[in-house]
Each structure stands twice: as C-alpha cells, then as structure tokens.
C-alpha positions, 0 to 999 in steps of 0.5 A: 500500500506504501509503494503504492501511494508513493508511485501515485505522488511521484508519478502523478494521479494520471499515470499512476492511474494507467500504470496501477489501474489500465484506465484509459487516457483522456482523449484529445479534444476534437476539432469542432469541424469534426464534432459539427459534422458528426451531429449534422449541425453547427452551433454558432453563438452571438450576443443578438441585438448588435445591430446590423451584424445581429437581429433578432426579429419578431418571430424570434429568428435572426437576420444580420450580416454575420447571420448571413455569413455563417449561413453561406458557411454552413452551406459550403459545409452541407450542415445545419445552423443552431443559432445560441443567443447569448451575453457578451460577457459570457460568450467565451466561455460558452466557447471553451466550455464546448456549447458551441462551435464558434462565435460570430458577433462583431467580435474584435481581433485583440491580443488578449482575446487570442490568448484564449480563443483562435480568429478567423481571418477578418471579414470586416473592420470597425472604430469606435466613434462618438454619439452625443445629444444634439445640445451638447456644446461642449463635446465636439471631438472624441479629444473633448471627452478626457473630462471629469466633468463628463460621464461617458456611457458604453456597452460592458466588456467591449473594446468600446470600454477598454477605449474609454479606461485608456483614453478618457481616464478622467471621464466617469463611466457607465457601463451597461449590458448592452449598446442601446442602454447606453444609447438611451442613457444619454438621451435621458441625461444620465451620460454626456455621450456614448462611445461604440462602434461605428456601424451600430451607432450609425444605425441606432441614430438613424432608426431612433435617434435622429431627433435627439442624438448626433454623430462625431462619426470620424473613428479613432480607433481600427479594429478588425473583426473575426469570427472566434473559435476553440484553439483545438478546431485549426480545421473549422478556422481553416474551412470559415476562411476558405468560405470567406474567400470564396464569398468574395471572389464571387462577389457575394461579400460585396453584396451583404455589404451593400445591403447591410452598410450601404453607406459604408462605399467599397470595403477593403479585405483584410488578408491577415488578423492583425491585433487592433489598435486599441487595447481591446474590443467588443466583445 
C-alpha cells in the first residue's frame, strides 16, 4: 500500500492511474469541424441585438450580416445552423466550455482575446466613434471627452470600454449590458455621450435617434473583426476562411455589404488578423 501511494505522488494521479489501474487516457479534444459534422449541425453563438451584424426579429429568428455569413458557411459545409443567443460577457466561455462551435458577433481581433480563443481571418473592420445629444456644446471631438466633468456611457466588456479606461481616464463611466442602454442613457441625461462602434451607432441614430442624438462619426480607433473559435478546431478556422474567400471572389461579400452598410462605399479585405489598435474590443 506504501509503494503504492508513493508511485501515485511521484508519478502523478494520471499515470499512476494507467500504470496501477489500465484506465484509459483522456482523449484529445476534437476539432469542432469534426464534432459539427458528426451531429449534422453547427452551433454558432452571438450576443443578438448588435445591430446590423445581429437581429433578432419578431418571430424570434435572426437576420444580420454575420447571420448571413455563417449561413453561406454552413452551406459550403452541407450542415445545419443552431443559432445560441447569448451575453457578451459570457460568450467565451460558452466557447471553451464546448456549447458551441464558434462565435460570430462583431467580435474584435485583440491580443488578449487570442490568448484564449483562435480568429478567423477578418471579414470586416470597425472604430469606435462618438454619439452625443444634439445640445451638447461642449463635446465636439472624441479629444473633448478626457473630462471629469463628463460621464461617458458604453456597452460592458467591449473594446468600446477598454477605449474609454485608456483614453478618457478622467471621464466617469457607465457601463451597461448592452449598446442601446447606453444609447438611451444619454438621451435621458444620465451620460454626456456614448462611445461604440461605428456601424451600430450609425444605425441606432438613424432608426431612433435622429431627433435627439448626433454623430462625431470620424473613428479613432481600427479594429478588425473575426469570427472566434476553440484553439483545438485549426480545421473549422481553416474551412470559415476558405468560405470567406470564396464569398468574395464571387462577389457575394460585396453584396451583404451593400445591403447591410450601404453607406459604408467599397470595403477593403483584410488578408491577415492583425491585433487592433486599441487595447481591446467588443466583445
């Protein structure tokens, strides 16, 4: 029993266990590529409201730009879409933990996020702008908002936030869980502005804010967006960037951008994933 407690300290619980015991080792996590294939479904996760990228309708099914896009991913593999609505704060974890294949949700390519996750190739490029109330005349650049005497609002967890922490350090802030809470919560005077990206403050403003809200719409930050996916699944990654380039050869990512962003002009392909220039987005 001595001899055996001693080979259990000195060798490790795992090897003592196949050495004393013949259990099997653990498997090796698979590729989600595999894991999809084998269930007939991928399951995709996104925090649904970030507008146009994300929409949840009436009927309670989802539309949006990355919508589409992994659809026409799905498609290149023959697999059904299993959609999971879930918090932003939570949706790396949801990853990791293996209740879904990936993540698609606006989410910006950061160094720190790629310590715990794996980007596709980026497939569309955001900045964090300013949105103020029409009344405002103190603000009139993102440079005016290093204030303590202002309250910036933005959505939590976002690279939106970690801009405000980094550059308006003097500034209070209000976070909220999601974008149009802080939206709002300049519209109610309860912020003087609200820091976020670009294409979901254009839109916000332009479907609800028109009368009250304005844009300083010139970003100050660029941060490209990928699609996030388990570290173990280099077999998925590869395949969303076969697909990818494939959409835009064929002229088919040019048309989703033209019907989601069609003030946005032509938009240049990112061929890599370079980190952002901020010190980490949106989630």
């Amino acid at each position: 029993m001595k001899r055996r407690n001693l080979l259990t300290l000195s060798l490790g619980p795992v090897l003592a266990c196949l050495l004393l015991t013949g259990c099997p080792a653990p498997k090796p996590p698979t590729d989600a590529l595999d894991d999809a294939k084998a269930r007939g479904e991928l399951i995709v996760a996104m925090d649904a409201g970030y507008v146009p990228f994300e929409v949840i309708e009436a009927d309670g099914s989802f539309s949006g730009f990355d919508v589409d896009l992994i659809n026409e991913f799905a498609k290149d593999l023959k697999l059904k879409v299993k959609i999971k609505n879930v918090t932003w704060n939570g949706i790396i974890g949801e990853l990791n933990t293996g209740k879904a294949d990936l993540i698609i949700s606006g989410m910006s390519v950061t160094d720190e996020r790629k310590k715990a996750v794996s980007f596709s190739d980026p497939y569309f490029e955001v900045g964090q702008v300013v949105v103020i109330r029409k009344d405002e005349d103190r603000i009139k650049s993102f440079m005016d908002l290093d204030s303590a005497e202002l309250t910036i609002a933005t959505q939590e967890g976002t690279t939106g936030e970690k801009a405000v922490r980094k550059k308006f350090p003097k500034a209070k802030l209000l976070r909220f869980p999601k974008a149009d809470q802080a939206c709002l919560a300049v519209v109610q005077k309860k912020a003087d502005a609200v820091v976020f990206d670009r294409p979901f403050l254009r839109r916000y403003v332009e479907k609800q804010g028109k009368d009250t809200l304005k844009g300083l719409w010139a970003p100050f930050t660029e941060e490209p967006i990928g699609v996030a996916f388990r570290k173990t699944s280099p077999k998925l990654v590869a395949a969303f960037n076969v697909t990818l380039k494939r959409l835009r050869d064929d002229g088919t990512y040019a048309k989703l951008v033209a019907k989601y962003f069609p003030k946005r002009g032509a938009v240049p392909a990112p061929s890599a994933t370079p980190a952002a220039k901020t010190p980490a987005k949106s989630e």
